[in-house]
C-alpha positions in Angstrom: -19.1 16.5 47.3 -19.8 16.0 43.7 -22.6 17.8 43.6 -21.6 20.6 45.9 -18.9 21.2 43.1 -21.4 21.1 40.3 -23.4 23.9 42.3 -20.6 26.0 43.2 -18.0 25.7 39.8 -18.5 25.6 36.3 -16.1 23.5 34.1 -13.2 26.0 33.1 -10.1 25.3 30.8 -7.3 26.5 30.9 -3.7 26.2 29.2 -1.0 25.5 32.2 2.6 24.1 31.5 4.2 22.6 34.8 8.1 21.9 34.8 8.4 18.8 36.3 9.7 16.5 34.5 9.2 12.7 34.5 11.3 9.1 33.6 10.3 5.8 34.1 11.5 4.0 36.7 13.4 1.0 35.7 13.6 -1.0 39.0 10.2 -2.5 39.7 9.1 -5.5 41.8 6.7 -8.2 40.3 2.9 -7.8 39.9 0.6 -10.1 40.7 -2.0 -10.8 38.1 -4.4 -8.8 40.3 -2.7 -6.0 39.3 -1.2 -5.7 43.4 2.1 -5.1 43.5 3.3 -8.9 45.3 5.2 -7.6 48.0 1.8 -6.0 49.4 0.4 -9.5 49.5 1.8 -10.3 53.2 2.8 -7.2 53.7 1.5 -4.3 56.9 2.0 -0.2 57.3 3.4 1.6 59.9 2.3 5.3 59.9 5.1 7.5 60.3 3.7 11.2 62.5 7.1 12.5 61.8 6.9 16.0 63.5 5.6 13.9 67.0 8.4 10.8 66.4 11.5 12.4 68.2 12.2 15.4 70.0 13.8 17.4 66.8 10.6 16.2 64.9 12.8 15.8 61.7 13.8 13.4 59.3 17.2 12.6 60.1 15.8 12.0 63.6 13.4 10.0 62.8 16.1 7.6 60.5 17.7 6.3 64.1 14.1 4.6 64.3 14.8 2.0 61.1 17.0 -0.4 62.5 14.5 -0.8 65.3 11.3 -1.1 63.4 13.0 -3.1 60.6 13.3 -6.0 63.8 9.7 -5.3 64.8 8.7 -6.2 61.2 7.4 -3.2 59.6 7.5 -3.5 56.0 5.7 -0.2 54.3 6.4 3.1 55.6 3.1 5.6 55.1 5.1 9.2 56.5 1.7 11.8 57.4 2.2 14.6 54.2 6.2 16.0 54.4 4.6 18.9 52.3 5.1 22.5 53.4 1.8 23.7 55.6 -0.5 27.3 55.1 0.0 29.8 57.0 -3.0 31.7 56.3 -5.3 30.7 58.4 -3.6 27.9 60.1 -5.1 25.9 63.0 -2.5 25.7 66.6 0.7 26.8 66.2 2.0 24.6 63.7 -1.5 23.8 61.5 -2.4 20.5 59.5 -0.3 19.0 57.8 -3.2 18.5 55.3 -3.3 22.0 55.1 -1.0 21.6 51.7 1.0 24.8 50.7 3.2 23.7 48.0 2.8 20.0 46.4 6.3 19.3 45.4 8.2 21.5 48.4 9.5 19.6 51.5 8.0 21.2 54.6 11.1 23.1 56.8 10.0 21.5 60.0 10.7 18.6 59.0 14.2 19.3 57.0 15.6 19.4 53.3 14.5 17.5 50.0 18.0 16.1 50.3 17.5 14.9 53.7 14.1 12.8 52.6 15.5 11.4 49.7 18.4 10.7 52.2 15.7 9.2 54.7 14.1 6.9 51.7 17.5 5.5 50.5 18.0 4.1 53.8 14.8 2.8 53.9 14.8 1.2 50.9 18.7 -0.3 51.6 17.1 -1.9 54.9 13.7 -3.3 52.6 11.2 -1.0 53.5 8.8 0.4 51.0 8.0 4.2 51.4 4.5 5.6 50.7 3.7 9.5 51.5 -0.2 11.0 52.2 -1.4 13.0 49.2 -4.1 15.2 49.6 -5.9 15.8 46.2 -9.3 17.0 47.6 -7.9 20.4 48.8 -5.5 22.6 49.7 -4.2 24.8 52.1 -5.4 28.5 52.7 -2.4 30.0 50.8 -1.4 27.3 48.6 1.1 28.7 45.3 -2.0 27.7 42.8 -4.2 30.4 44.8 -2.2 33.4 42.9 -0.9 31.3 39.8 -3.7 29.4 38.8 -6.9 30.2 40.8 -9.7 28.1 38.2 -8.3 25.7 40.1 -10.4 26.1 43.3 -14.0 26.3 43.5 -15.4 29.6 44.4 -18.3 30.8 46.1 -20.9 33.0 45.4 -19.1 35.7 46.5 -16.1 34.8 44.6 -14.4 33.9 47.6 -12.9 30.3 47.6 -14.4 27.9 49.8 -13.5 25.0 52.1 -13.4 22.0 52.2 -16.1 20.6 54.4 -16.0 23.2 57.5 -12.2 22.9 57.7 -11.1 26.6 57.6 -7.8 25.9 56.8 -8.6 24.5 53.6 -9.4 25.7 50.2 -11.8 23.3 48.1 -10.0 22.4 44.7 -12.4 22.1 41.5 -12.1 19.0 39.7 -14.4 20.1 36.6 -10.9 21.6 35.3 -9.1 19.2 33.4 -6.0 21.4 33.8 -5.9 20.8 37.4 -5.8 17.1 36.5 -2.4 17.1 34.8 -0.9 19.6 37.4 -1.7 17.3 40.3 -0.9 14.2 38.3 2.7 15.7 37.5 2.8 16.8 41.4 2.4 13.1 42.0 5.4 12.3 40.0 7.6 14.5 40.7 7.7 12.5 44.1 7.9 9.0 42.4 11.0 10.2 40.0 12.6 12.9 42.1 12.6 10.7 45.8 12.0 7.3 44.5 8.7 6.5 46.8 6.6 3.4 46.0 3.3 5.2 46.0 0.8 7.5 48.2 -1.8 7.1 50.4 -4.2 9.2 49.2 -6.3 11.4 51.8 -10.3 11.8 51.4 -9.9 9.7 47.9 -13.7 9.7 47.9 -14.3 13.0 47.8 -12.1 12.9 44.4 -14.0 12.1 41.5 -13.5 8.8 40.1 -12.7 10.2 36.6 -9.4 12.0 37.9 -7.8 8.7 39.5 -8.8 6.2 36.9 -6.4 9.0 34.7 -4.0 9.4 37.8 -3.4 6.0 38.8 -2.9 5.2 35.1 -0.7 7.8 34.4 1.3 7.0 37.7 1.8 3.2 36.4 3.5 4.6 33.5 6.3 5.8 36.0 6.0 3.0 38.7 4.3 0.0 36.9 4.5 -1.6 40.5 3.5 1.4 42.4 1.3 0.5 45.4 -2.1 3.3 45.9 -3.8 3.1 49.5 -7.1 5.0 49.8 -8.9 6.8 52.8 -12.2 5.8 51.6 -14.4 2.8 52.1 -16.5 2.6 49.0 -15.9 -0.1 46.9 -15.5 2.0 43.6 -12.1 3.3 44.8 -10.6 0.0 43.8 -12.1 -0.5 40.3 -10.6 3.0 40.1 -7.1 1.9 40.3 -6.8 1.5 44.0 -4.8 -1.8 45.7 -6.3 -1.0 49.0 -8.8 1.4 51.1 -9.8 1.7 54.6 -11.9 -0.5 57.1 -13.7 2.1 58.8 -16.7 -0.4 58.2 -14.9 -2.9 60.8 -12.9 -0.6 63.1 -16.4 1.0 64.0 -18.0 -2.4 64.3 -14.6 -3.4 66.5 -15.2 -0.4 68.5 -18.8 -1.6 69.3 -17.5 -4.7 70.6 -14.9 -3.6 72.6 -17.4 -1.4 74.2 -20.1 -4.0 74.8 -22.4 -2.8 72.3 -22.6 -5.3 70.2 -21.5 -9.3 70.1 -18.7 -11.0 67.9 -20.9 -11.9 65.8 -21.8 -8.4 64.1 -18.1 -8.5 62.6 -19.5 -11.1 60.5 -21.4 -8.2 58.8 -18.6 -6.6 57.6 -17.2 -9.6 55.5 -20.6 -10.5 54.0 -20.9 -6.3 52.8 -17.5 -6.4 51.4 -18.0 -9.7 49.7 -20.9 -8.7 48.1 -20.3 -5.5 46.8 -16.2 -5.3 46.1 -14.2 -7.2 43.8 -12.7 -10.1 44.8 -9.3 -8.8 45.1 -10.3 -5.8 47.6 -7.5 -4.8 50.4 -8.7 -3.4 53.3 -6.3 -1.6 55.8 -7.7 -2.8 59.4 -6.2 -0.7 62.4 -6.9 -0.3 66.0 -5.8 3.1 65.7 -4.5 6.0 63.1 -3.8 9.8 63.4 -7.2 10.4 63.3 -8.6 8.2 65.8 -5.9 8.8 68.1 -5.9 12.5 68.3 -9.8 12.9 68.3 -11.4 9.7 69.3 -8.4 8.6 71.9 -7.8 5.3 69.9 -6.6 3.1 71.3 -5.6 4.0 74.9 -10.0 4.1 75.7 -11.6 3.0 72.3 -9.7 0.1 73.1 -8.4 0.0 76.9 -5.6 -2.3 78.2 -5.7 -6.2 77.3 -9.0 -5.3 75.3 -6.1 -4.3 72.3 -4.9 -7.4 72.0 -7.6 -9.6 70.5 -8.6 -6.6 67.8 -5.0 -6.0 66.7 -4.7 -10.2 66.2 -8.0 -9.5 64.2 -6.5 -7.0 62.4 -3.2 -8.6 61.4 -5.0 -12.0 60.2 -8.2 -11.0 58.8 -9.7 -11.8 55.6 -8.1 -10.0 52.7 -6.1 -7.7 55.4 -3.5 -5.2 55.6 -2.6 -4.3 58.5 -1.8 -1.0 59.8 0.2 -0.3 62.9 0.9 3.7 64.1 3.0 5.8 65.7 3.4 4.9 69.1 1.2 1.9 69.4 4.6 -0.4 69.9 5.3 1.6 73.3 2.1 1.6 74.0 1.6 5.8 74.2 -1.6 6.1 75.9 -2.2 9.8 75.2 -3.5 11.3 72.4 -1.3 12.8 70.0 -2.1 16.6 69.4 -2.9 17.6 65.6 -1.7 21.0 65.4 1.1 21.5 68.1 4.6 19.7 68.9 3.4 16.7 71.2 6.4 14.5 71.1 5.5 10.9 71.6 7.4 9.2 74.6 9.5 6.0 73.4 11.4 3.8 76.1 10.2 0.6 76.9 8.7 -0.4 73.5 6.2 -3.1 75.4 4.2 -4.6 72.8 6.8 -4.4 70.3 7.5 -8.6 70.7 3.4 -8.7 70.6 3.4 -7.1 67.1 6.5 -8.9 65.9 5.0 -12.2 66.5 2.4 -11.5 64.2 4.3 -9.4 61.6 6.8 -12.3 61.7 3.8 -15.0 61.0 2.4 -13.0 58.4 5.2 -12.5 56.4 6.1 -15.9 56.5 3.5 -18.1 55.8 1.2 -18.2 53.0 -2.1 -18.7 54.8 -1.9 -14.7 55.8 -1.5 -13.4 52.4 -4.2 -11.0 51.1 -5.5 -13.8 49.0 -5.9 -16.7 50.9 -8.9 -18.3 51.4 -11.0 -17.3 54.5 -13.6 -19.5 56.4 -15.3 -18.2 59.8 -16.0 -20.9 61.9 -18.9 -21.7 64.6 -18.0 -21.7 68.1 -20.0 -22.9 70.8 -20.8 -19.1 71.9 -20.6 -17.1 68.6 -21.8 -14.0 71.4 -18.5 -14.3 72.7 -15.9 -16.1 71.0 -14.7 -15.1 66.9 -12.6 -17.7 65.3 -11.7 -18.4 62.2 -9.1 -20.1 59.5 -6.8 -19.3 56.4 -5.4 -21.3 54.2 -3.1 -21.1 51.0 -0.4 -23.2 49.8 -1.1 -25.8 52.0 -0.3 -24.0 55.1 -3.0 -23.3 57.2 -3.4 -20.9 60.6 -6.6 -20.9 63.5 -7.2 -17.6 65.2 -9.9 -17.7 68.2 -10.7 -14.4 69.4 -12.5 -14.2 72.9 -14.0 -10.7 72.2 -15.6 -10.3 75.8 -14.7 -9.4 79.4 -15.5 -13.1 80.6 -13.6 -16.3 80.2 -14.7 -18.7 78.0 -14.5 -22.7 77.4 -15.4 -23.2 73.5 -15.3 -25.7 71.1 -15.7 -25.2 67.3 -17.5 -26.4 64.7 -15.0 -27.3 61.2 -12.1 -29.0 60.6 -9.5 -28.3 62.8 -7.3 -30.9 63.7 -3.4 -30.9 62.8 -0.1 -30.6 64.4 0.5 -27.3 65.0 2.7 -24.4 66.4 0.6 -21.7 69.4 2.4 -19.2 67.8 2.0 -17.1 70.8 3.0 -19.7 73.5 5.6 -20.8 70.6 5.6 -24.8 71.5 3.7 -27.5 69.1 0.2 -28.7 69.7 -1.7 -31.7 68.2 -5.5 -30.5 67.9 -8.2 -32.4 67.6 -11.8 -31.8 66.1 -14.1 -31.0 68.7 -12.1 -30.6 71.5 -12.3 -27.4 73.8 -10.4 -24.4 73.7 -10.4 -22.1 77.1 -9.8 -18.2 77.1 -9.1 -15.7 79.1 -11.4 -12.7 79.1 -9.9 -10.8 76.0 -7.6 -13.9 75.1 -6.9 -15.1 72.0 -5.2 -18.0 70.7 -3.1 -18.7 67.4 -2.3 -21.8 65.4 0.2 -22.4 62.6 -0.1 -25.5 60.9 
């Protein structure tokens, strides 16, 4: 992408004045010395598809819905952009919501500025954290910058402006203009002081250059010093750019593999010894066993991840090393569709049947130690590593065993490390003495969690 711009824009400057106005927020919440906010430590996401969430496909509608996932355990709130959409060349009926028209506008469909700030104040009075999708890398077809300030898109040789990627929709912004910097780092705040969100997760962040969020993320701290910055990307220089946390495409692909047969439990041991060696130690990587994406265009997780095959990956995913979980739209039903991208495809809500499955693990990880971001991890052997993942974390003193059986057979295991304790089998909830060395049986897809 970077050089794609080099080829196709030269650097241009430009003198641009944007109204909005900032001031720093004076509520913040501690920081830990990582520089992550410390709420995020033991914290998960919820993604919020808020034109598919109800019938009306609005805000206000989708506010009924707090109480409810409050007692699940969702903590932070990532809503899908809330910005207005293109209509030049938009995709379906209703286009993407990445399709960006107007940066600090509230799309229609979804209702009023007043009724999002409306939507956050409740969330924030029943503890939730709020976090919106920003998309920096582009815009829409017809966003306002097109006619006021078009240096800031990257032209072709024709002097047409060009996509992003091959998405039509889309028009590429160029980053070699420093003017275009400031505009979208004042877009960002608007949101922060205007609506009072805790921070963005930030769409394509790799296809930004690194130069713009060291200055953005910087810039935004000066507003929120405890601001929380989430980043589609898996490369490890997103977080020595400022980021808390990026995706684990890395492991949901190798989880996928599994799940499929392709490959045994022990290739996820892969993905820990990449991310060890070549982030810092305070990486966060958002695991998931399903997003907008994958959902609408790879059917996660209705067939990447069928039936009781879910179970053991979204255990993974909740207690993982260095993991923050995400959980979307739907999952808690389960909604085994796929949600459409560019229509109204309301999502079907009654019976809520893994809800009590997630708020068992949302309620351990929040409230012991041995889950937080930073506690130490230590993969153990089992007797059929093929087969069985397991695995320990510890902090504080407080301790929990996971033991995934990542296969379609049962399986009698015992495990190699130390082990033995009183405990709590969180999901059988009644207390167990283990010892070392003694044998653990699973059903095919089981898993088993201890407490200690």
């Amino acid at each position: 992408m970077i050089l794609r711009r080099l080829l196709l824009a030269a650097p241009t400057v430009m003198l641009f004045a944007n109204s909005c106005t900032t001031k720093v927020e004076k509520k913040t919440e501690p920081v830990a010395s990582s520089g992550i906010p410390e709420y995020v430590l033991q914290s998960n996401i919820y993604e919020v598809n808020v034109r598919q969430y109800s019938p009306e496909g609005t805000f206000k509608a989708f506010e009924a819905s707090l109480p409810r996932l409050k007692e699940m355990g969702a903590e932070i709130l990532w809503f899908m952009p809330i910005t207005p959409i293109s209509k030049v060349d938009r995709k379906g009926v209703l286009g993407s919501y990445y399709a960006v028209a107007d940066y600090t506008a509230v799309n229609p469909e979804f209702g009023t500025l007043e009724d999002w700030k409306s939507l956050v104040n409740k969330a924030h009075e029943l503890g939730f954290k709020v976090i919106t999708d920003w998309v920096a890398n582009h815009t829409g077809a017809d966003n306002r910058w097109i006619q006021s300030n078009p240096d800031f898109f990257v032209k072709k040789a024709d002097g047409t402006l060009a996509f992003a990627f091959d998405w039509s929709d889309t028009r590429d912004l160029n980053f070699w203009n420093p003017v275009l910097h400031d505009s979208m780092i004042n877009a960002m705040k608007f949101w922060l002081t205007e609506t009072k969100i805790d921070g963005f997760r930030c769409d394509v962040a790799g296809e930004v250059p690194r130069s713009f969020w060291q200055k953005c993320i910087a810039e935004l701290k000066t507003v929120k010093p405890d601001i929380f910055m989430l980043a589609e990307g898996d490369v490890a220089w997103l977080h020595d750019a400022g980021f808390h946390a990026s995706y684990g495409w890395d492991g949901f692909a190798k989880m996928k593999k599994v799940a499929k047969g392709e490959a045994s439990a022990k290739v996820l041991d892969t993905v820990i010894r990449h991310l060890d060696e070549s982030y810092s130690p305070n990486y966060i990587k958002m695991y998931f066993t399903s997003n907008h994406d994958e959902n609408s265009w790879n059917k996660a997780d209705y067939e990447t991840m069928p039936g009781e095959v879910h179970a053991p990956f979204a255990v993974l995913t909740q207690t993982w090393k260095n993991t923050l979980p995400l959980i979307y739209s739907g999952q808690e039903e389960p909604f085994l569709d796929s949600i459409s991208f560019f229509y109204k495809d309301t999502i079907a809500f009654s019976k809520y049947q893994r809800a009590p499955f997630y708020k068992t693990l949302l309620v351990l990880r929040k409230s012991t130690p041995a889950l937080a971001v930073d506690a130490a991890y230590t993969k153990l052997v089992s007797s059929n590593d093929d087969a069985v993942f397991a695995y320990t974390r510890e902090k504080g003193g407080k301790k929990v065993l996971v033991i995934l059986n990542l296969s379609n057979k049962p399986q009698t295991v015992t495990l190699t490390g130390a082990i033995a304790g009183e405990t709590q089998n969180v999901f059988a909830d009644k207390h167990e003495h283990l010892t070392d060395g003694q044998n653990f049986a699973l059903a095919p897809w089981g898993y088993l969690v201890y407490s200690y």
